[in-house]
C-alpha positions in Angstrom: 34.7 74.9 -73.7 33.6 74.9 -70.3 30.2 72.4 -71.5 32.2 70.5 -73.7 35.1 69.9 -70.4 31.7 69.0 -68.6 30.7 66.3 -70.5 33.4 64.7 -71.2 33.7 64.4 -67.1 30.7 63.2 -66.5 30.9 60.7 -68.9 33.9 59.5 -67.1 31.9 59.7 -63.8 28.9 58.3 -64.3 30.7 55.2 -66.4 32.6 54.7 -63.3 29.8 55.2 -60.7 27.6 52.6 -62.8 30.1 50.1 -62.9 31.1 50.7 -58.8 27.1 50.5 -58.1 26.6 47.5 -60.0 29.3 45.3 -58.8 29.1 46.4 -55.5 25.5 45.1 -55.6 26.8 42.2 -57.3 29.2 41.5 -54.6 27.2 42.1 -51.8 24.2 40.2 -52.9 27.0 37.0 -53.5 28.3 36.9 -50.2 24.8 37.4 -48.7 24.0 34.2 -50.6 27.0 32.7 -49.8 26.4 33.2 -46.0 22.8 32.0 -46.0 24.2 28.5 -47.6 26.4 28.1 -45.3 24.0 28.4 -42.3 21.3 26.5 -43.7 24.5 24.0 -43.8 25.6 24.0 -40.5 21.7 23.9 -39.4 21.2 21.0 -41.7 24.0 19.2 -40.1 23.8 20.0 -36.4 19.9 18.8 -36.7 21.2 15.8 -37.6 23.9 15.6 -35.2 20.8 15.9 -32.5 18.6 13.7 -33.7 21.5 11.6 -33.8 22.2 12.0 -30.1 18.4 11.8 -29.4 18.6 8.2 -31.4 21.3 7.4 -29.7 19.6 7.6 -26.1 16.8 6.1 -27.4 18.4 3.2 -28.2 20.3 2.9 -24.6 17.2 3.6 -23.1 15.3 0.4 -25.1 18.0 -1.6 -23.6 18.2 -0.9 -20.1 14.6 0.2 -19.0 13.3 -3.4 -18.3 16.3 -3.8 -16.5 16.9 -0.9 -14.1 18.5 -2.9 -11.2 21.2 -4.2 -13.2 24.1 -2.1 -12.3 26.2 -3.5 -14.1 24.4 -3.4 -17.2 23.5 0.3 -16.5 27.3 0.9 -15.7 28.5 -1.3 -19.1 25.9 1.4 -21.2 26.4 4.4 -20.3 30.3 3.6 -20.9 29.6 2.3 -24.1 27.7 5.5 -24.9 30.3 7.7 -24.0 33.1 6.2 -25.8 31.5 4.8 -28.5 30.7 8.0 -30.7 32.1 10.7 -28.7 29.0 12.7 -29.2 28.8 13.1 -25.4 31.5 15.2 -22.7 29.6 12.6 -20.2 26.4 9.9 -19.7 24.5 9.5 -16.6 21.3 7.5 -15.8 18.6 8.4 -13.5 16.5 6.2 -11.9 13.7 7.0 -9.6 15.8 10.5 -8.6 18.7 9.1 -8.1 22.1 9.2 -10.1 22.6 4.9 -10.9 25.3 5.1 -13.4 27.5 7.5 -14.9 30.6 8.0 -17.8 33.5 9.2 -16.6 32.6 7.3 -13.7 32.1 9.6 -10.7 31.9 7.4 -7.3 31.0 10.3 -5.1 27.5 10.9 -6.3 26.3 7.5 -7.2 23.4 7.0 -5.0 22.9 11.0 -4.5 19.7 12.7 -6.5 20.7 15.5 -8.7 18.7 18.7 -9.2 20.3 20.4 -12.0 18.1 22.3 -14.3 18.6 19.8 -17.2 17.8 17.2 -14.4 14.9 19.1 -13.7 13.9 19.6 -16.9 14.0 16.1 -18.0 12.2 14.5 -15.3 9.6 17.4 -15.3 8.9 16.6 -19.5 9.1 13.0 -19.5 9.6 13.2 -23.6 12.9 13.1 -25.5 14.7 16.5 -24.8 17.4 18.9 -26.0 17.4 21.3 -22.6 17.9 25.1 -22.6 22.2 25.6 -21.9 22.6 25.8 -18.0 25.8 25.8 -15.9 26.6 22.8 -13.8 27.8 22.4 -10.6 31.1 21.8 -11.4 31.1 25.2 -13.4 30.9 24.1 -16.9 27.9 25.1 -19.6 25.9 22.2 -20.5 23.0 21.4 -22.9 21.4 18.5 -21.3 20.2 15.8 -24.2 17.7 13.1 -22.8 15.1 10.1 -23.4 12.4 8.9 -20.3 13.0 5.2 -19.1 9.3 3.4 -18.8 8.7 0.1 -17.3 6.6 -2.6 -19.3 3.4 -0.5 -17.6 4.2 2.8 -18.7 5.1 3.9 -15.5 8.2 6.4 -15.3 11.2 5.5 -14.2 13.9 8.3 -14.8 16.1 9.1 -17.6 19.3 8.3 -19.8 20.9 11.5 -20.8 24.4 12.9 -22.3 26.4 16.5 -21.7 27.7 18.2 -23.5 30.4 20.8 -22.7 29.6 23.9 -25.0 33.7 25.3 -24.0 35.1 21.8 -24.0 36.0 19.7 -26.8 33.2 17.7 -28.3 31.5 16.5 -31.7 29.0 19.6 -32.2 32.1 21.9 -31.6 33.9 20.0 -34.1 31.4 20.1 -36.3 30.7 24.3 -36.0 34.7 25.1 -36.3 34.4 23.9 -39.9 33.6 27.3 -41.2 37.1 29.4 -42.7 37.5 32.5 -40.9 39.1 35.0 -42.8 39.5 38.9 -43.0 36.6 38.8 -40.2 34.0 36.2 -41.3 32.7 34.4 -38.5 29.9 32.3 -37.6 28.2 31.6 -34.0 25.4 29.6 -32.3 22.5 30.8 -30.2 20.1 28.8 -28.1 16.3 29.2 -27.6 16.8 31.5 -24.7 19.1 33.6 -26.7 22.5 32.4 -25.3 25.4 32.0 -27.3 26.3 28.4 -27.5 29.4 28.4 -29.8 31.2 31.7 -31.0 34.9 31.7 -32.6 35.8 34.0 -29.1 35.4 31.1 -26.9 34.9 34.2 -24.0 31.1 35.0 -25.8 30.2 31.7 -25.0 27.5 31.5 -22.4 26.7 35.3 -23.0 23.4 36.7 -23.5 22.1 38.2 -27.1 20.1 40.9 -26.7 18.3 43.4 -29.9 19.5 41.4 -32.8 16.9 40.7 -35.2 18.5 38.3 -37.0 18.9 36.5 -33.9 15.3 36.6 -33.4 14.5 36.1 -37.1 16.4 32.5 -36.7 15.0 31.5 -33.5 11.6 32.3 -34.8 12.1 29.6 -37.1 12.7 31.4 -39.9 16.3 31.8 -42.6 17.2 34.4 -44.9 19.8 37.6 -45.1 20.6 40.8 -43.3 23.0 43.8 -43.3 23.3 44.1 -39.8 25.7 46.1 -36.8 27.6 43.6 -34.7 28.6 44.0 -30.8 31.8 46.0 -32.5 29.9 48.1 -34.6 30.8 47.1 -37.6 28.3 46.4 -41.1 28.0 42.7 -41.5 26.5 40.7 -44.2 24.9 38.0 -42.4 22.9 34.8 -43.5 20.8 32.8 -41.4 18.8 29.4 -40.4 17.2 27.8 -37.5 18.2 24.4 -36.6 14.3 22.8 -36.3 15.0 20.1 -33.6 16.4 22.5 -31.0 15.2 25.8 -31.5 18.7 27.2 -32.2 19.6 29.4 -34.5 22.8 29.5 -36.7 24.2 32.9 -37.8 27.1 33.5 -40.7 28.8 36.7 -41.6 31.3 38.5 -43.1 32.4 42.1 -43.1 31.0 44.2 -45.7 34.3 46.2 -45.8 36.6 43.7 -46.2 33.5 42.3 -49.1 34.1 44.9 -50.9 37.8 45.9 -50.6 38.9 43.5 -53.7 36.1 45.7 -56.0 38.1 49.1 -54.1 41.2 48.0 -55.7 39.9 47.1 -59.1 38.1 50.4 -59.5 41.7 52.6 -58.4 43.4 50.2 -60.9 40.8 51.2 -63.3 40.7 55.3 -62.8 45.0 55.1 -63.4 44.5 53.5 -66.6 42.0 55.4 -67.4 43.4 58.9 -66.7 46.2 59.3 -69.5 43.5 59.0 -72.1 41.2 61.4 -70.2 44.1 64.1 -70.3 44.2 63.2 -74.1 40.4 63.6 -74.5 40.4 67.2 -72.6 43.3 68.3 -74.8 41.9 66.9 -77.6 38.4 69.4 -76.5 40.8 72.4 -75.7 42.2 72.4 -78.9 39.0 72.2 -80.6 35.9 73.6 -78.8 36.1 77.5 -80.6 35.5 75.6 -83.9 32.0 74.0 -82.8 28.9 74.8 -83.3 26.0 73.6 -84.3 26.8 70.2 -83.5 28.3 70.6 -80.0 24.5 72.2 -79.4 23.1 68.2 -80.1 26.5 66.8 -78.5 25.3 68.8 -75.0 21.7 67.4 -75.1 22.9 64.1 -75.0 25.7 64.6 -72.1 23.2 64.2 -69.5 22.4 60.9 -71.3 25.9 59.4 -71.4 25.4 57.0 -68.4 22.7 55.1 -70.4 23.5 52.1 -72.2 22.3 53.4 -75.4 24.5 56.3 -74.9 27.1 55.2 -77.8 24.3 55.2 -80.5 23.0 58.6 -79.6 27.0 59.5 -79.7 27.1 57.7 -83.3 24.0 59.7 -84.5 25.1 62.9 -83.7 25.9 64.4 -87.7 29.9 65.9 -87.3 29.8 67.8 -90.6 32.6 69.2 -90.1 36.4 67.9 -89.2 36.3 69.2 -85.8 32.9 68.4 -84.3 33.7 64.7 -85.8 37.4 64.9 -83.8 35.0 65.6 -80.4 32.7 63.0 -81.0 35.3 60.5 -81.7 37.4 61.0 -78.8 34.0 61.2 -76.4 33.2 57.7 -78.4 36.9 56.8 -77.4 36.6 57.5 -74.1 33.7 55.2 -73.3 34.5 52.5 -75.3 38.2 52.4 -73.5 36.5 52.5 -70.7 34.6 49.6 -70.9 37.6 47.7 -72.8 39.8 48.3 -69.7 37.0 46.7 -67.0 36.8 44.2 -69.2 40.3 43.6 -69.8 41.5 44.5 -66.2 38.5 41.4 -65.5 40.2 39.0 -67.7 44.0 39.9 -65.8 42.0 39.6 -62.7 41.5 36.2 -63.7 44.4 34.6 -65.8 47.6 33.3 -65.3 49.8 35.6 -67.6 52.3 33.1 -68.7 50.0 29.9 -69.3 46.6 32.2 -70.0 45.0 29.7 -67.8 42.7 30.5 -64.6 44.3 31.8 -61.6 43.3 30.5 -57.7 40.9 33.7 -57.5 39.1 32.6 -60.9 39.6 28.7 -59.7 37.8 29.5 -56.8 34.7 31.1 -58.5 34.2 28.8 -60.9 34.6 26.2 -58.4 32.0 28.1 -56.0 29.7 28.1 -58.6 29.8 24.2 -59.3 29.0 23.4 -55.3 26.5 25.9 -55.7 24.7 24.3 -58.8 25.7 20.9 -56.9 27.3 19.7 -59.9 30.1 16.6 -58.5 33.8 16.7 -59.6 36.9 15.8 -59.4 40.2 17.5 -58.8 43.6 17.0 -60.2 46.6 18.5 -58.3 49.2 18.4 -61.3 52.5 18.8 -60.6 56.1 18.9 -62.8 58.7 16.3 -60.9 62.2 17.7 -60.5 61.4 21.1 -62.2 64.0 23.4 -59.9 66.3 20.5 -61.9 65.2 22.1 -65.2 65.5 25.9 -64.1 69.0 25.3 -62.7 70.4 23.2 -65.5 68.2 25.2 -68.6 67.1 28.5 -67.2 63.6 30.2 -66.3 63.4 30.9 -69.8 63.3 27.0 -70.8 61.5 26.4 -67.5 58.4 28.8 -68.9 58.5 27.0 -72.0 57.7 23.3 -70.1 54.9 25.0 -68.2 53.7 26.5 -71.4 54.4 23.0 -73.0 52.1 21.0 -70.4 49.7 23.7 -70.6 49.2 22.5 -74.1 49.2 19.2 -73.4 46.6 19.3 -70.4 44.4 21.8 -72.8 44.6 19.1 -75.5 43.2 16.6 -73.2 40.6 18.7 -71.3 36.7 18.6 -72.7 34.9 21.8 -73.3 33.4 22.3 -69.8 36.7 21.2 -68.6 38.6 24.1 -66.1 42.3 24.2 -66.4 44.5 26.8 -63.8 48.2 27.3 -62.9 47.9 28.0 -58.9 51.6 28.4 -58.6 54.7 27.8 -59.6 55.0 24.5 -61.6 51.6 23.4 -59.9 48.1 23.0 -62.0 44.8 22.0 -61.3 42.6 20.4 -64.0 38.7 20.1 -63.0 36.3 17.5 -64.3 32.9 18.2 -64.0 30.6 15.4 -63.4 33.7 12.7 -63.2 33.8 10.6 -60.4 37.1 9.1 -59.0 37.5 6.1 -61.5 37.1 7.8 -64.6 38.6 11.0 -63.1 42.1 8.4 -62.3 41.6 7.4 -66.3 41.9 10.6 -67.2 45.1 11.2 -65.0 46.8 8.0 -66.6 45.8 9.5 -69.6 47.4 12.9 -69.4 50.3 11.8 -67.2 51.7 9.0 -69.8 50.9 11.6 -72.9 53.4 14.2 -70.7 55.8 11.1 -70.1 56.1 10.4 -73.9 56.2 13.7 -75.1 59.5 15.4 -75.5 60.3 19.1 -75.2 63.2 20.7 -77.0 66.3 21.0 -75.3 64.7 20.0 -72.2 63.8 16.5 -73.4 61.3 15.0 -71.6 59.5 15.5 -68.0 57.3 13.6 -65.8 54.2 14.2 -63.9 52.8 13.6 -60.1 49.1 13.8 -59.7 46.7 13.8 -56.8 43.6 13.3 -57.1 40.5 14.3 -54.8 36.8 14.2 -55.6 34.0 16.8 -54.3 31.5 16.1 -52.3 33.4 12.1 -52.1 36.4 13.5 -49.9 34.4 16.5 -48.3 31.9 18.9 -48.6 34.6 21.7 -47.6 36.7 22.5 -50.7 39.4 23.4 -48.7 39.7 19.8 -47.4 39.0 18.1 -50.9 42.0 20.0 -51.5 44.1 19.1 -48.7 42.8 15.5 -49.4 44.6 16.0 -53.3 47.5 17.8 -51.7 47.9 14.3 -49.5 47.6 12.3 -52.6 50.1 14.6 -54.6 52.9 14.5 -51.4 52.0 10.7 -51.4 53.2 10.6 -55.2 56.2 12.7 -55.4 57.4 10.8 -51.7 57.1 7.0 -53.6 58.7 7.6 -56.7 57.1 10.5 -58.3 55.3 10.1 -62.1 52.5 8.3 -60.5 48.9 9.1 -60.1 47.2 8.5 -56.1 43.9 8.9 -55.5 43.2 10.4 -52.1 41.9 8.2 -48.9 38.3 9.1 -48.3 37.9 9.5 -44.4 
């Protein structure tokens, strides 16, 4: 009794440590992936934010280099620079040491040399320059960006360079506060000399980064993934990339706790509904362990076995020639195979929408993860039921269900096989269309929200439709904004008469 107790446990243990291992791994190797990306990303697009800048200056710098004495025109570019793009906190131009123009226009140091280390720096290098952060005198952290003035001999003159504020308000922090933090995940910045340029706790900013190798792996030039301690102490999976034109480096993480807290709560859900047919199983060996023999010799060789995938034919080939020993290997064949039903089933609830048997947001969002990740285009439709509190109040939830169940139908009817139809709340849907972009995506809209129009439901009659439409990567390369961009179009829809379909305004 005591083996045949034994094995039926560790069949229940090693099923559930298998599973927990392998999703875990799963899960952790995702996010890793994920965070790496993401980085590579940001790098991508804060190199080209620099070169930009650098472009930028060089440009100014062509304009005004043959012209040097001209105040004015010195004065009329640097203001232009400034306000033009934005990319810049402020502008200044040296010339032969000393400070000729500047935006915002400071009167009290025109005329005065300036010896700050990005001054220094720039005049010191002659060459187009991203500087190491410094603070100013005015007490603010700057990196310095800057491009040499020559005259028609080659002789130099000075420079043209812009600030920027790393804890003011500029393009490059607009640009890094992007990421979505949540439950911990954070990304931050870090300079050639190890000095944190931007960090979600604007107080790390300016701060030293010392013994991190991921740091050191990114400013090395190099990208890839880490489980790493941060200054708290706490495991983070962390991607990386360096950003090639400055020598920064760009770091991504999230906590591996909160990674794996979803996977915590699907494995309790599994062990309850797991334990009223393990209580069955153990009674079922109680009753019937005095009567084995033989077989339950053949049944105990293959317990230390069971966690193998070919566990179940071993099982199956074990010869019960006798009522009881076939009772125990049935209920140990039971026990697995229910096992494996409920991950699969408690998977599928995981995922579903139980009225509409449609995706949920959490499925939504991995399929739509793995579409940006394959880089395959599409377009979003934010689907929503005009007047439908009208139809609970007057008909009931009961009726109400049925029109939700009713347009699920309809939109199904509609969608193509690669199509990806989900119920994110309420009387609210999302159809995706793979590969569409926003012209035949708006067809398709036209075409489901007239087929809704002209349909009629019983006792309810009939119902109209608002859509919103948004398009990835048209509207953004965030998926949260392509769907704040469809949320726009759907409020736009339901505000000017409702039963419409709006595309969304590209910015």
């Amino acid at each position: 009794m005591l083996l045949a107790f034994s094995t039926a446990m560790s069949t229940l243990i090693g099923s559930f440590y298998s599973t927990y291992q392998v999703q875990k791994e799963q899960l952790t190797a995702f996010t890793l992936r994920s965070n790496l990306a993401y980085a590579q990303k940001l790098a991508s697009a804060t190199d080209n934010f620099l070169e930009s800048a650098l472009q930028q200056l060089a440009y100014s710098a062509n304009v005004i280099e043959h012209q040097t004495d001209d105040l004015q025109l010195l004065n009329s570019e640097v203001t232009r620079l400034n306000l033009q793009t934005k990319s810049f906190n402020s502008v200044v131009v040296n010339v032969n040491g000393i400070l000729a123009a500047t935006s915002p226009h400071f009167a009290t140091i025109i005329g005065q040399p300036i010896n700050t280390p990005g001054a220094i720096e720039a005049t010191n290098e002659k060459r187009p320059l991203i500087s190491k952060p410094y603070m100013s005198a005015a007490g603010n952290l700057i990196v310095f960006i800057s491009h040499p003035l020559f005259d028609s001999g080659g002789s130099y003159l000075g420079y043209i360079g812009g600030s920027l504020y790393l804890k003011e308000k500029n393009i490059l922090n607009a640009l890094l506060e992007q990421h979505y933090h949540e439950g911990g995940s954070y990304l931050y910045v870090v300079s050639s000399n190890k000095r944190i340029l931007y960090h979600p706790d604007a107080h790390r900013i300016g701060s030293l980064v010392t013994d991190n190798a991921v740091v050191d792996a990114a400013l090395n030039g190099k990208k890839g993934t880490s489980q790493v301690l941060n200054s708290k102490n706490k495991t983070m999976l962390a991607g990386y990339a360096p950003v090639a034109s400055s020598g920064w480096g760009i770091v991504a993480q999230r906590p591996l706790k909160v990674t794996l807290s979803s996977l915590d709560v699907l494995t309790i859900e599994v062990v309850k509904r797991t334990i009223p047919m393990a209580l069955i199983t153990f009674i079922l060996i109680g009753l019937f362990a005095h009567f084995i023999a033989r077989p339950l010799k053949r049944l105990a060789e293959n317990a230390d076995t069971l966690d193998d995938p070919q566990s179940l034919e071993k099982l199956k080939a074990v010869k019960s020639w006798y009522f009881e020993s076939h009772r125990l290997k049935m209920a140990m064949l039971k026990g697995v195979n229910i096992l494996q039903m409920q991950i699969g089933q408690l998977r599928h609830d995981a995922q579903t929408d139980p009225l509409t048997n449609t995706h949920n947001r959490r499925s939504l969002n991995g399929l739509l993860n793995q579409l940006m990740f394959k880089q395959t285009p599409f377009a979003i439709l934010e689907i929503d039921i005009d007047f439908f509190k009208r139809v609970n109040d007057t008909f009931g939830h009961d009726k109400g269900d049925e029109a939700l169940v009713y347009l699920t139908n309809i939109i199904k009817k509609l969608s193509r096989k690669d199509d990806i139809v989900a119920r994110i709340g309420g009387e609210e849907f999302v159809l995706v269309l793979p590969n569409e972009d926003i012209k035949s995506a708006y067809t398709i809209a036209e075409r489901l929200r007239t087929t809704v129009e002209s349909s009629k439901i019983d006792t309810i009659g009939h119902i109209t439709i608002s859509i919103g439409i948004a398009t990835w990567p048209d509207h953004s390369n965030d998926i949260d904004q392509v769907y704040k961009c469809a949320d726009k179009a759907l409020y736009y829809a339901k505000n000017h008469g409702r039963n419409r379909c709006v595309i969304a305004d590209v910015n």
